[in-house]
N, CA, C and O atoms as CSV, one atom per row, in Angstrom:
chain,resi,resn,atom,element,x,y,z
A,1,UNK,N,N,5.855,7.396,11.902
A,1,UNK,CA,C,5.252,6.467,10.978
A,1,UNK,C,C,6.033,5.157,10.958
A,1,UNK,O,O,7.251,5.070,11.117
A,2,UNK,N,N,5.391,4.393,10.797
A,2,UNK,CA,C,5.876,2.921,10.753
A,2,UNK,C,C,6.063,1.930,8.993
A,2,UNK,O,O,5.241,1.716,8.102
A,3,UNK,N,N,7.520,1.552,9.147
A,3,UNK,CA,C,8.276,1.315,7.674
A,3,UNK,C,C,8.744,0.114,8.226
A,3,UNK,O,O,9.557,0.150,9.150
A,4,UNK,N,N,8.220,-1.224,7.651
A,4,UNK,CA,C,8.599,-2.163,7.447
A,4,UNK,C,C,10.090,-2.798,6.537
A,4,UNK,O,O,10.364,-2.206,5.494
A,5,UNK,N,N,10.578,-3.436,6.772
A,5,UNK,CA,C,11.152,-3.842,5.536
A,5,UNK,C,C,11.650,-5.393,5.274
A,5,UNK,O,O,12.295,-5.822,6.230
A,6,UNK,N,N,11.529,-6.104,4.445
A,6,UNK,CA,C,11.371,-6.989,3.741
A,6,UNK,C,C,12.994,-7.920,3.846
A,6,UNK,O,O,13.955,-7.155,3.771
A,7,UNK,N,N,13.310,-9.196,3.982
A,7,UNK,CA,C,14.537,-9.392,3.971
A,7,UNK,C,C,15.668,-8.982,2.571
A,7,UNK,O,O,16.893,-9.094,2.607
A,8,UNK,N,N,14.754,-8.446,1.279
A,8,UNK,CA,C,15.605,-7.854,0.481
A,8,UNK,C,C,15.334,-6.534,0.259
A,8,UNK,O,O,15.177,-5.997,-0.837
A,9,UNK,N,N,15.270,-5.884,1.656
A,9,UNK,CA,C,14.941,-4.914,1.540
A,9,UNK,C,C,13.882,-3.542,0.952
A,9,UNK,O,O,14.029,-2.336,1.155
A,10,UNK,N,N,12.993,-4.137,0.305
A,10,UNK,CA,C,11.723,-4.155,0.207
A,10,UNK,C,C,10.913,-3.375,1.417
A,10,UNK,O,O,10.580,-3.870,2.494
A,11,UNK,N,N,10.669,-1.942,0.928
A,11,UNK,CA,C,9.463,-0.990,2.381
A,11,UNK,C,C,8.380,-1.417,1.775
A,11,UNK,O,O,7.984,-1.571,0.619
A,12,UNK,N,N,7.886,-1.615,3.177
A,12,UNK,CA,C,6.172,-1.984,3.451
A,12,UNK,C,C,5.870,-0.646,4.523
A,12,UNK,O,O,6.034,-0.595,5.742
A,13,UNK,N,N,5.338,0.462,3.517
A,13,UNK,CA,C,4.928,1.780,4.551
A,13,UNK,C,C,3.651,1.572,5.235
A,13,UNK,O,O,2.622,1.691,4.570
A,14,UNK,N,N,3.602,1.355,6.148
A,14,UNK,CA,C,2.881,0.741,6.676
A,14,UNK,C,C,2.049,2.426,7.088
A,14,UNK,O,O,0.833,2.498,6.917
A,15,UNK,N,N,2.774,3.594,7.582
A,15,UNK,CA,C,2.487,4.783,8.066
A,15,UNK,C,C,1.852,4.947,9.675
A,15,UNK,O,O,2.476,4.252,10.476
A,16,UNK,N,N,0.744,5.729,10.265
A,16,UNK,CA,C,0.646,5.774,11.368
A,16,UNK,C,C,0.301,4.592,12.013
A,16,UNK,O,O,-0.482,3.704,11.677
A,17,UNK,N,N,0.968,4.714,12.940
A,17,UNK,CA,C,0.731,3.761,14.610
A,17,UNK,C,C,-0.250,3.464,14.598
A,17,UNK,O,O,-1.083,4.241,14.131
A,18,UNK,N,N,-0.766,1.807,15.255
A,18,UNK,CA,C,-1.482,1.477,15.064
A,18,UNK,C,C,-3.002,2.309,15.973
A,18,UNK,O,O,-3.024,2.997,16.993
A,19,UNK,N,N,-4.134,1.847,15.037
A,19,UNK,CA,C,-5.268,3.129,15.586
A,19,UNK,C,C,-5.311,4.298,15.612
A,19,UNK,O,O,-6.248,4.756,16.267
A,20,UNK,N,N,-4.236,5.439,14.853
A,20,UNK,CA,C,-3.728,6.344,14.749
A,20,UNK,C,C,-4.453,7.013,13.103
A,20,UNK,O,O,-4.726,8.147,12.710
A,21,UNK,N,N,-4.554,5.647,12.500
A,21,UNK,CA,C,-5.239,6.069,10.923
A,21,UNK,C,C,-5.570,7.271,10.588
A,21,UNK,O,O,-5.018,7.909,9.692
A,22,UNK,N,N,-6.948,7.858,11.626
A,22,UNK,CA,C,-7.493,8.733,11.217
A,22,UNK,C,C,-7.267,10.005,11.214
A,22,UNK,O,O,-7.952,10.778,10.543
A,23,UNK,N,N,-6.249,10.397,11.987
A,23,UNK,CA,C,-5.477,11.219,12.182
A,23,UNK,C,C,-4.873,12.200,11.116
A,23,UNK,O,O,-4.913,13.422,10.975
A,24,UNK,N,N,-4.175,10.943,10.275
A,24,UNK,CA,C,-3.556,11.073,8.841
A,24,UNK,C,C,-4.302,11.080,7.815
A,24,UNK,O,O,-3.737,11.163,6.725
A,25,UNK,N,N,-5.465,11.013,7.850
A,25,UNK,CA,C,-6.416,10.183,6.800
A,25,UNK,C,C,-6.058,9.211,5.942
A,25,UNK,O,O,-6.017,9.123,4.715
A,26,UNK,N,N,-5.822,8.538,6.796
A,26,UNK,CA,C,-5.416,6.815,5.944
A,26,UNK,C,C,-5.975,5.895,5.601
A,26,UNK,O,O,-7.133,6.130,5.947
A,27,UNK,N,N,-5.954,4.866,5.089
A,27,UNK,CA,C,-6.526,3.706,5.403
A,27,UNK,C,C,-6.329,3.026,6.674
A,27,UNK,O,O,-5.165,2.941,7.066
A,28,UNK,N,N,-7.172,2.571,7.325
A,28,UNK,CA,C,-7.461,1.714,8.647
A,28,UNK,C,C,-6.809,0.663,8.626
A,28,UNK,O,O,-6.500,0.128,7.562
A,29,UNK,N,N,-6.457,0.141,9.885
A,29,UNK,CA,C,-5.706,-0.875,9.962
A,29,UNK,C,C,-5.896,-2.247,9.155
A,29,UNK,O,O,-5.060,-2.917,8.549
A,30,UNK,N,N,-7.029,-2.412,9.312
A,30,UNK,CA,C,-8.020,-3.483,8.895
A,30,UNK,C,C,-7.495,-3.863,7.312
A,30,UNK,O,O,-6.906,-4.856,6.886
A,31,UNK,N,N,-8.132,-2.224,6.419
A,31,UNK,CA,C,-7.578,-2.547,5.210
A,31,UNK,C,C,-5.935,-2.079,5.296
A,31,UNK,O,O,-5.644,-2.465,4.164
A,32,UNK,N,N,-5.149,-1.738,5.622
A,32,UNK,CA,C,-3.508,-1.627,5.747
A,32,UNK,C,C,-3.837,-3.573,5.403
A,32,UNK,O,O,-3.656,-4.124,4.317
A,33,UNK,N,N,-4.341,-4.247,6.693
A,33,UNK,CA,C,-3.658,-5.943,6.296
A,33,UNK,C,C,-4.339,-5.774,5.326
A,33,UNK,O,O,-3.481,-5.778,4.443
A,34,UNK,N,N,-5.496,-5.591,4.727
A,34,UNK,CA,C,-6.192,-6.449,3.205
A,34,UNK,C,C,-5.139,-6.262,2.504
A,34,UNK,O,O,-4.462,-7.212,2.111
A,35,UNK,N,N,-4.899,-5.236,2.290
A,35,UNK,CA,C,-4.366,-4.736,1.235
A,35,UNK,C,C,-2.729,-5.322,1.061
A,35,UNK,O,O,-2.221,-5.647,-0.012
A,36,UNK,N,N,-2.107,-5.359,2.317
A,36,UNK,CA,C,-0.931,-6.552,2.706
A,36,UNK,C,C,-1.223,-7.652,1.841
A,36,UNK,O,O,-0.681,-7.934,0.772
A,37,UNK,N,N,-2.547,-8.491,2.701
A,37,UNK,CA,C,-2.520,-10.029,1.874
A,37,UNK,C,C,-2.477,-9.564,0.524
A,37,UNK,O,O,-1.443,-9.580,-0.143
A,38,UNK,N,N,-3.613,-9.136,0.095
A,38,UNK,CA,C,-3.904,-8.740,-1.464
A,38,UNK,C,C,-2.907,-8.966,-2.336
A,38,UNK,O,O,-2.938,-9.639,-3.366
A,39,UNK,N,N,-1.911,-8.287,-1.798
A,39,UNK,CA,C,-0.770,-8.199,-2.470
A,39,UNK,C,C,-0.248,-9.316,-2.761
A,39,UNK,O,O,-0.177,-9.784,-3.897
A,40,UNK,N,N,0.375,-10.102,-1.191
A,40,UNK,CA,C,0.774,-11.402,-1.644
A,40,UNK,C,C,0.057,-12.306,-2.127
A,40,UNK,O,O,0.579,-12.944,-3.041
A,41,UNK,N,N,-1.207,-12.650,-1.757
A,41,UNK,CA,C,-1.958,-12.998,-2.775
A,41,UNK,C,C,-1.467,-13.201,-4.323
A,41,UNK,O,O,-1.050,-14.147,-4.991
A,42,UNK,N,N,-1.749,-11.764,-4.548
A,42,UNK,CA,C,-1.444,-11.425,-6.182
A,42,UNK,C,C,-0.371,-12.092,-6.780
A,42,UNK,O,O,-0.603,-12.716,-7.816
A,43,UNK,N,N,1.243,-12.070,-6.125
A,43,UNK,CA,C,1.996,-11.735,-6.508
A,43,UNK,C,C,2.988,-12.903,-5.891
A,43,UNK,O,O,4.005,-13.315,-6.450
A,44,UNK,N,N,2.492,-13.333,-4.662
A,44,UNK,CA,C,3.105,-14.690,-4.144
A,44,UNK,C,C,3.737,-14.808,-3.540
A,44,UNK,O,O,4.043,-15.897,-3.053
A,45,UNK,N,N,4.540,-13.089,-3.127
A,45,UNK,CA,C,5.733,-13.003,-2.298
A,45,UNK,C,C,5.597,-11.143,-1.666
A,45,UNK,O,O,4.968,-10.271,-2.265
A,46,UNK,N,N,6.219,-10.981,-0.606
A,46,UNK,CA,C,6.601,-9.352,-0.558
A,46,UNK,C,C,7.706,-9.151,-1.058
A,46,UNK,O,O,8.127,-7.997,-0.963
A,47,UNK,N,N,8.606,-10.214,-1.790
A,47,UNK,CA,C,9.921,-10.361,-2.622
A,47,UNK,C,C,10.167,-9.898,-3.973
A,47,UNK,O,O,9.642,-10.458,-4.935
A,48,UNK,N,N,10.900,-8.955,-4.085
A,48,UNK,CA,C,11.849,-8.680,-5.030
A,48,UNK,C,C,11.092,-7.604,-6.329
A,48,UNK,O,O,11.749,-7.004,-7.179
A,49,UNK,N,N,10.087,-7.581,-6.240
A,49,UNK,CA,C,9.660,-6.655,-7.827
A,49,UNK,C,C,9.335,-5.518,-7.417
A,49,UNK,O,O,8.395,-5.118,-8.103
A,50,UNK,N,N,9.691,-4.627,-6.482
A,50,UNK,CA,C,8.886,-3.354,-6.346
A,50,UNK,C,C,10.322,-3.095,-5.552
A,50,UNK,O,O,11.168,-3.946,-5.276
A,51,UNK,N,N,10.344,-1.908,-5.312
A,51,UNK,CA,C,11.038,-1.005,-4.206
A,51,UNK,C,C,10.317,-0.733,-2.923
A,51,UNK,O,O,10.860,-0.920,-1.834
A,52,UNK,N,N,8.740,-0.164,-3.088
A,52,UNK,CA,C,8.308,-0.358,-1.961
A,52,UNK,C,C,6.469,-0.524,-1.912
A,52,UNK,O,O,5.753,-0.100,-2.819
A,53,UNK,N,N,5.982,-1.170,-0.756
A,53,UNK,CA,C,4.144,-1.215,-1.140
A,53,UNK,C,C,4.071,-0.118,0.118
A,53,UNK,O,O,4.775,-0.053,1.125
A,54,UNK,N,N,3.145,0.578,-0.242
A,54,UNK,CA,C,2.148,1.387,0.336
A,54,UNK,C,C,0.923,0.848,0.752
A,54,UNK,O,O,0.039,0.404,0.019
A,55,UNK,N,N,0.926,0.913,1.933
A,55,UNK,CA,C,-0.449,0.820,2.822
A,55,UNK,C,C,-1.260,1.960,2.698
A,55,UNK,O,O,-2.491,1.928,2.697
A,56,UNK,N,N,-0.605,2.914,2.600
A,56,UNK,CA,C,-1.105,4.378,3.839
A,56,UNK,C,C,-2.639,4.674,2.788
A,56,UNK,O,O,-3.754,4.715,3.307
A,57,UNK,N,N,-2.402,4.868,1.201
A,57,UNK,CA,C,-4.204,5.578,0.830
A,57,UNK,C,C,-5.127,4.292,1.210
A,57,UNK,O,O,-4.969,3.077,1.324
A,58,UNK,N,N,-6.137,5.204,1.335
A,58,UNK,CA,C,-7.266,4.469,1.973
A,58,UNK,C,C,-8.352,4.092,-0.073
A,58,UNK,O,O,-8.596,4.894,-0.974
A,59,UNK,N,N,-8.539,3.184,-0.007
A,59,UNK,CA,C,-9.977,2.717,-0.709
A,59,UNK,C,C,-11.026,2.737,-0.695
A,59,UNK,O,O,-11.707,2.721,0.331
A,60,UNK,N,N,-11.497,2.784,-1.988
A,60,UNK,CA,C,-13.027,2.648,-2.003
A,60,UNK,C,C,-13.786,1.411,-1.473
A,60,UNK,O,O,-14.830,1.320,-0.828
A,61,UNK,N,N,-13.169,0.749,-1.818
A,61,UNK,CA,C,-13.602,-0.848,-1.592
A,61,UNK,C,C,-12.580,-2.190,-1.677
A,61,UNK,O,O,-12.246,-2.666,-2.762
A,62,UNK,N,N,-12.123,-2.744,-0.353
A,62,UNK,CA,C,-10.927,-3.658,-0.122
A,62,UNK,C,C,-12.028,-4.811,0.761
A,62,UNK,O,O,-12.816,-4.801,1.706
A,63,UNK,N,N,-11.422,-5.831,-0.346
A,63,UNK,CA,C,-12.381,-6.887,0.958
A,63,UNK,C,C,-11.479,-7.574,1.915
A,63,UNK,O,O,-10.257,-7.588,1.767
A,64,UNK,N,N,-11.939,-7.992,2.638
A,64,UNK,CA,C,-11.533,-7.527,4.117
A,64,UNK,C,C,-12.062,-9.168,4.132
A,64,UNK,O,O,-13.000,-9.657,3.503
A,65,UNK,N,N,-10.921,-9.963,5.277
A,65,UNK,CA,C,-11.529,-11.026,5.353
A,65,UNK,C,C,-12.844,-11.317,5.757
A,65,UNK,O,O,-13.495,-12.223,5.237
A,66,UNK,N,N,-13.272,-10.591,6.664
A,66,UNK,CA,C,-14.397,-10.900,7.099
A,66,UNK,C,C,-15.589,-10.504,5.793
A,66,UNK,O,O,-16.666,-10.224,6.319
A,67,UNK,N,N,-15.626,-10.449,4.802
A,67,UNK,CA,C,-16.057,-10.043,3.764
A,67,UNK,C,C,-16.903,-11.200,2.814
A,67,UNK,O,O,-17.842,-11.202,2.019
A,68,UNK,N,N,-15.819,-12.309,3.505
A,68,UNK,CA,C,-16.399,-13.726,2.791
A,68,UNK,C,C,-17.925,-14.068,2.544
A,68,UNK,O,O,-18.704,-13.870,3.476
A,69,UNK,N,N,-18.427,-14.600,1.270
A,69,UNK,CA,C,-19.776,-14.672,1.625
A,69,UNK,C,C,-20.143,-16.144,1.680
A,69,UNK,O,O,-21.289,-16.485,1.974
């Protein structure tokens, strides 16, 4: 599995290899990034307030850039 980490050390579990998702029953790569931006988005940084973000559960509904209307 694949574990990112952040210059303050900060995990970004990113989990299986890429295209590997389904394997694990994960979320797909696709939403793994939404859910990346999302975050920074939200929050403005992958810096300093958490210990670690989780990619790996999958969603009901993540919009996805291509999502734009």
């Amino acid at each position: 599995h694949i574990v990112l980490y952040t210059t303050d050390d900060t995990e970004v579990i990113w989990g299986a290899e890429l295209g590997k998702w389904q394997q694990h029953l994960e979320a797909t790569d696709a939403e793994k990034l939404a859910k990346l931006y999302a975050y920074y988005e939200e929050y403005g940084s992958l810096l300093g307030d958490v210990k670690y973000i989780n990619l790996r559960d999958p969603q009901d509904r993540i919009p996805l850039p291509i999502d734009k209307d």
